[in-house]
SENUNU-773130 format. One line per 3 residues: number of its first residue (from 1); their letters; for each residue x, y, z of C-alpha. Coordinates in Angstrom, 2 decimals. Layout:
<rs>
NUM	a	X/Y/Z; ...
</rs>
This chain:
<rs>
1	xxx	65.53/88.12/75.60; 62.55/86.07/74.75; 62.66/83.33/71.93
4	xxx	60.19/83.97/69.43; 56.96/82.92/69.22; 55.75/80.07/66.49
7	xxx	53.88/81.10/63.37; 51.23/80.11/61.32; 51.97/77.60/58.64
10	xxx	50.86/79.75/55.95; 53.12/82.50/57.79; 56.54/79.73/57.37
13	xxx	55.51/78.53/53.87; 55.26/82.34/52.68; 58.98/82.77/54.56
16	xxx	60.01/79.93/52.63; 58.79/80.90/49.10; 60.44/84.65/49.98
19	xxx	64.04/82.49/50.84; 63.61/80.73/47.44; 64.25/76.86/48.81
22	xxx	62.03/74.29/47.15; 59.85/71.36/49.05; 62.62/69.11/49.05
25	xxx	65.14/70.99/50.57; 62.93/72.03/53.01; 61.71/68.47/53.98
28	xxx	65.89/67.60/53.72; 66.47/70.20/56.12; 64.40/69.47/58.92
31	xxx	64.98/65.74/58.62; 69.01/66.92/58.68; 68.58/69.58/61.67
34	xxx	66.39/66.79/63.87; 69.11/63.98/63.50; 71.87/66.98/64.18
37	xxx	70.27/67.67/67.59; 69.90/64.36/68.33; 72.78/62.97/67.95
40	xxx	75.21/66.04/68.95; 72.59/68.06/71.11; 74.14/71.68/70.11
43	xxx	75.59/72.81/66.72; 76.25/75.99/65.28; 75.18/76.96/61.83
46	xxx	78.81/76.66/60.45; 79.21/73.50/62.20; 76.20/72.01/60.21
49	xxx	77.32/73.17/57.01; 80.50/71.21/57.49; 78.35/67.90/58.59
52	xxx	76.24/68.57/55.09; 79.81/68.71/53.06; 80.82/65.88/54.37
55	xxx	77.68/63.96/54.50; 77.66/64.71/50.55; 80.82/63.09/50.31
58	xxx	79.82/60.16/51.38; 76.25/59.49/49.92; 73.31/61.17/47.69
61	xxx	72.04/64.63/49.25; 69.42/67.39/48.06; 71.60/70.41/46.78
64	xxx	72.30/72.99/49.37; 73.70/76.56/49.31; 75.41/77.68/52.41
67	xxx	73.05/80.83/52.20; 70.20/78.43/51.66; 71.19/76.09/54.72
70	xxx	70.94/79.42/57.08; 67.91/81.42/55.49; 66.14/77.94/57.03
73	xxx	67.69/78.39/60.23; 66.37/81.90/60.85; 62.67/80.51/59.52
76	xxx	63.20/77.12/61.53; 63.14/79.69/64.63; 59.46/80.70/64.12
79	xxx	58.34/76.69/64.08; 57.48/74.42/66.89; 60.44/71.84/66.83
82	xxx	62.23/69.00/69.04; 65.07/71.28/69.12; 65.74/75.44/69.34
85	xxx	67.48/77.67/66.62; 68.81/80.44/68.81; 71.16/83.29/67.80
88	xxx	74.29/83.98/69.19; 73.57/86.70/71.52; 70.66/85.10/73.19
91	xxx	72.88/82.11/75.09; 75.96/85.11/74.99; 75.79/88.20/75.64
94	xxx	78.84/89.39/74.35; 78.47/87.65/70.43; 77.31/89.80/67.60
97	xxx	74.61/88.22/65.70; 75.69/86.38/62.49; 74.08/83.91/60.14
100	xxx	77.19/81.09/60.84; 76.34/81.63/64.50; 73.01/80.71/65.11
103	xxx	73.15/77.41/67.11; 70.95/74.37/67.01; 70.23/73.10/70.42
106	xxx	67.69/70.10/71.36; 64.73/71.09/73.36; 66.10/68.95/76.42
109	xxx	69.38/70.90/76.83; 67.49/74.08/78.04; 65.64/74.34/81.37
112	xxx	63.53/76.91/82.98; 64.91/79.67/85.80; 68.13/80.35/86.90
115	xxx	71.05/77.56/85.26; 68.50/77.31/82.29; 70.97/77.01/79.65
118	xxx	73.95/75.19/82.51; 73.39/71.80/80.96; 74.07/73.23/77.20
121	xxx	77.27/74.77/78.24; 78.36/72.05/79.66; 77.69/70.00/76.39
124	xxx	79.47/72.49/74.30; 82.53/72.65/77.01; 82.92/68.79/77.18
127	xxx	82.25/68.50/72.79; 85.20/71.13/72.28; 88.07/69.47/69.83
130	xxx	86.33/66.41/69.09; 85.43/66.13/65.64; 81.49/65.12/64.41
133	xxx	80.49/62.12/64.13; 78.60/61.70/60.57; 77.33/58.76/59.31
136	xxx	75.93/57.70/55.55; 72.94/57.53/57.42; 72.94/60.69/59.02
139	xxx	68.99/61.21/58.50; 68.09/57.88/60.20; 69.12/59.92/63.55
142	xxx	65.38/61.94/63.34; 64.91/58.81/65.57; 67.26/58.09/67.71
145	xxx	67.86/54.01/67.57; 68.12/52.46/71.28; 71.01/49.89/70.67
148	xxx	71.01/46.20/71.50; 72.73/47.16/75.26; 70.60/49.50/75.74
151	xxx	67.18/46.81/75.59; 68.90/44.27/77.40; 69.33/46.90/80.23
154	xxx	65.21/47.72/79.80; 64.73/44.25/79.55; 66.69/43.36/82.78
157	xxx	64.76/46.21/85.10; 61.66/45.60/83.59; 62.40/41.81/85.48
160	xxx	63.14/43.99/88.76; 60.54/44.15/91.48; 59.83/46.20/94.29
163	xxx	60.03/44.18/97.59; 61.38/46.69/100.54; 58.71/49.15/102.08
166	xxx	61.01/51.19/103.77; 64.10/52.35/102.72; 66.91/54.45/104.21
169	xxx	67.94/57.51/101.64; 71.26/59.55/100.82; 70.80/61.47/104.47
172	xxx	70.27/58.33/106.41; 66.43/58.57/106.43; 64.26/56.29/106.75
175	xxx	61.40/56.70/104.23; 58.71/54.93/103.30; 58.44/52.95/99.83
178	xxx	55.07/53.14/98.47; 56.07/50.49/95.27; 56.36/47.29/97.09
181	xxx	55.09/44.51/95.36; 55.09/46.13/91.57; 57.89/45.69/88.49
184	xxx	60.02/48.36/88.00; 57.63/48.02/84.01; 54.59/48.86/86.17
187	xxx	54.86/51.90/88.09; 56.00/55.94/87.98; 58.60/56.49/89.22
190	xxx	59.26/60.38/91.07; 62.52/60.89/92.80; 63.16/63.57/96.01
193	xxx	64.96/65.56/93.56; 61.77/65.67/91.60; 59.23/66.29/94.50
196	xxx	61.42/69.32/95.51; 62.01/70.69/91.52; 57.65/70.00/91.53
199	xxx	57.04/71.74/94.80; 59.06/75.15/93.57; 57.26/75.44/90.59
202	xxx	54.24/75.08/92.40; 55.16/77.81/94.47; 55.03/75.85/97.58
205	xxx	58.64/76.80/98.67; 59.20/80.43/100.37; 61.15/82.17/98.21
208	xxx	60.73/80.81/94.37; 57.88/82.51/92.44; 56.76/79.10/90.53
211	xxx	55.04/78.79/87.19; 52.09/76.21/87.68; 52.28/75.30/83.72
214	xxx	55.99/74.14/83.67; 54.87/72.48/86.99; 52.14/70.21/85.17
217	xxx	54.57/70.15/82.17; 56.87/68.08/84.62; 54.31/65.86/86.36
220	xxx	53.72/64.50/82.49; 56.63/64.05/81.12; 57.60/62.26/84.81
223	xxx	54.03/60.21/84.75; 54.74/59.05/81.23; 57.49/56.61/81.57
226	xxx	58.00/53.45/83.70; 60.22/53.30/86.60; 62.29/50.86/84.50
229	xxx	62.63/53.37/81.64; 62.75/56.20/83.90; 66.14/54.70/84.90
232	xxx	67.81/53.87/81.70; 66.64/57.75/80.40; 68.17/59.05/83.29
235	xxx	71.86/56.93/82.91; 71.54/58.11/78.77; 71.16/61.85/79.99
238	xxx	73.72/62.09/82.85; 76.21/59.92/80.06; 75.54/62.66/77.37
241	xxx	76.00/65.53/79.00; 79.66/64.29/80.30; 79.69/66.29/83.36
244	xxx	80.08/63.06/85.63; 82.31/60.22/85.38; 80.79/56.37/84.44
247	xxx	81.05/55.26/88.20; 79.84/58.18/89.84; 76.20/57.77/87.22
250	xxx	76.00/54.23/87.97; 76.35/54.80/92.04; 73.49/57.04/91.21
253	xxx	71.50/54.44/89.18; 71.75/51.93/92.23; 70.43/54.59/94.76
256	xxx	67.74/54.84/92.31; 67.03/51.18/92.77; 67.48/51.59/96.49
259	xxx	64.43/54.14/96.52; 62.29/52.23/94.38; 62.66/49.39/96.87
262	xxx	64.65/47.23/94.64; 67.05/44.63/96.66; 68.83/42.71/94.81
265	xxx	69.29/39.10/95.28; 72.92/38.29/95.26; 76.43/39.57/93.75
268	xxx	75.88/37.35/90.29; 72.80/39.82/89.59; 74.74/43.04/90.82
271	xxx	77.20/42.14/88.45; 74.97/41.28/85.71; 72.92/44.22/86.36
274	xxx	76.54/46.41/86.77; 78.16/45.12/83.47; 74.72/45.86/81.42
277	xxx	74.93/49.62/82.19; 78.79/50.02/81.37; 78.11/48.45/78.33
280	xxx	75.31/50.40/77.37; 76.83/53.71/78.36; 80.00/52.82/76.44
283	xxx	77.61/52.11/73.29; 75.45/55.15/73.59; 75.57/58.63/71.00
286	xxx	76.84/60.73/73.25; 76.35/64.79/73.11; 79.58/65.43/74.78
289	xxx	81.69/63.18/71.85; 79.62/65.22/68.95; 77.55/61.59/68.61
292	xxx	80.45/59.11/68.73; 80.13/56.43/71.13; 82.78/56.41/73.86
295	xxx	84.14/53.05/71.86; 84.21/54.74/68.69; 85.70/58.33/69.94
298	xxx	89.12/56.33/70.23; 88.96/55.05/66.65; 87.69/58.33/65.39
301	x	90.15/60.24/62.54
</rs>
C-alpha cells in the first residue's frame, strides 16, 4: 500500500478551508506534530490528543477540537513533512482504519525494502507503559536542542585525529585507512556497513534489485556530516531506538574510532572520551522513553 502522494498548496489550503480550522490552528498544529515526532518518534492520533490536554494544562494553547486535531492529520498526509501520518492498516494489516489511529511517525524511523518499518516497531515495543514526556515548552521541540553533553562530546572528537593507515576490522582484516592525517571535523566518514547498504541499492550485489535514487539519497545524507558528527548521530540513534544496551553502543562507537584511524593516546583520554558519551546518552530525548531522558524516566509520575 503506497503512501500518498503530496499536493499542491492550493490543493491543502482548499482541504483546510473544507475541515473548517483557522490559520492559527493550523500553524499550532504543525509546530505541535513536528516537536511530537521529535521528541517521541511515533504517536498515535489519540496519543496526541492526550499530550494537547495536558499541554493546555500547563500553559496557553490555540483551541483544539478532538475532531479538529484529526481532520489535520488526514490533510497533514498529503504534505511533504519531517515526519509521516500513516493510517493504521498501512504499518498493520490486521487494524481497521480509524481517525484515533492514524500514527505520527518521524521520517527517520522508516527505511526502504524489506525491515522498512523494523526500527518503528521496535520504538513502539520499547515506549509501551511509559508515560509522555510533555513539557511547557512542548513547541520548542520543532528543533530538537543538542544538550550541553552532547557538544562537549562534538567538541572532544572534533579534537580527534586520524593517525593509523591501516587498521584491523571486526573480522580481523587488515584494511587500509584512507583518513590519516585529518580531524575527525574534517572528513566523511562511510562505514562497511554503509559501502555494502550503497552497493545494493546500486544494484551491484546479485540478488537485490536496487533503486539508484535512494542510492544517491544515501551518499548525501552520508557526505553531509563530519566524521565527528557522524559519530555522535549515530550513538543518539542507536540510544533512541532502545534496541541495544549503553555498553554494547559505546563498544560500537570505539570500533568506529578504530576505522577512522583514531588511536587514542592513553587511558586518561579513554576515560574522558568514555564518561562523555554515558553522560550524553543518559541526557538525551529518547524515542524509546516517549522523550524523557533516561535520568528523568526514574523521576517521571
Amino acid at each position: 500500500m503506497a503512501y500518498p502522494k503530496p499536493l499542491s498548496e492550493k490543493s491543502i489550503a482548499r482541504m483546510y478551508a473544507c475541515a473548517g480550522l483557522k490559520e492559527e490552528q493550523i500553524a499550532f498544529l504543525h509546530a505541535f506534530f513536528l516537536a511530537c515526532a521529535n521528541l517521541y518518534g511515533v504517536i498515535a492520533a489519540k496519543e496526541a490528543w492526550g499530550v494537547y490536554r495536558e499541554l493546555s494544562e500547563k500553559t496557553e494553547t490555540v483551541r483544539l477540537h478532538r475532531k479538529d486535531m484529526y481532520a489535520a492529520l488526514e490533510i497533514l498526509r498529503r504534505e511533504e513533512l519531517p515526519y509521516y501520518v500513516f493510517e493504521a492498516d498501512e504499518l498493520y494489516s490486521e487494524e481497521a482504519r480509524r481517525d484515533e489511529l492514524r500514527i505520527i511517525v518521524h521520517r527517520e524511523l522508516v527505511s526502504f525494502g524489506f525491515g522498512k518499518f523494523s526500527e518503528l516497531y521496535s520504538v513502539e515495543e520499547n515506549a509501551a507503559g511509559k508515560p509522555f514526556y510533555v513539557p511547557r515548552n512542548l513547541l520548542s521541540f520543532t528543533v530538537m536542542p543538542k544538550s550541553l553533553q552532547e557538544q562537549k562530546l562534538l567538541k572532544l572528537l572534533n579534537g580527534l585525529k586520524s593517525t593509523r593507515s591501516h587498521y584491523k576490522n571486526i573480522f580481523g582484516r587488515t584494511v587500509i585507512c584512507p583518513y590519516k592525517g585529518k580531524y575527525l571535523r574534517e572528513f566523511s566518514y562511510i562505514s562497511e556497513h554503509s559501502r555494502f547498504e550503497l552497493s545494493r541499492l546500486r544494484g551491484e550485489i546479485e540478488g537485490y534489485r536496487g533503486n539508484p535514487i535512494k542510492a544517491e539519497e544515501l551518499e548525501a545524507k552520508l557526505k553531509s556530516v563530519t566524521a565527528a558528527q557522524y559519530l555522535v548521530n549515530k550513538l543518539k540513534r542507536e540510544n533512541s531506538i532502545g534496541d541495544f544496551k549503553t555498553t554494547y553502543i559505546i563498544d560500537n562507537f570505539f570500533e568506529d574510532l578504530t576505522a577512522m584511524g583514531v588511536a587514542l593516546s592513553d587511558k586518561n583520554q579513554v576515560k574522558e572520551l568514555f564518561y562523555a558519551v554515558y553522560e550524553m546518552c543518559n541526557n538525551q530525548h529518547l524515542w524509546c522513553n516517549h522523550g524523557y531522558t533516561p535520568n528523568e524516566i526514574f523521576t517521571c509520575p
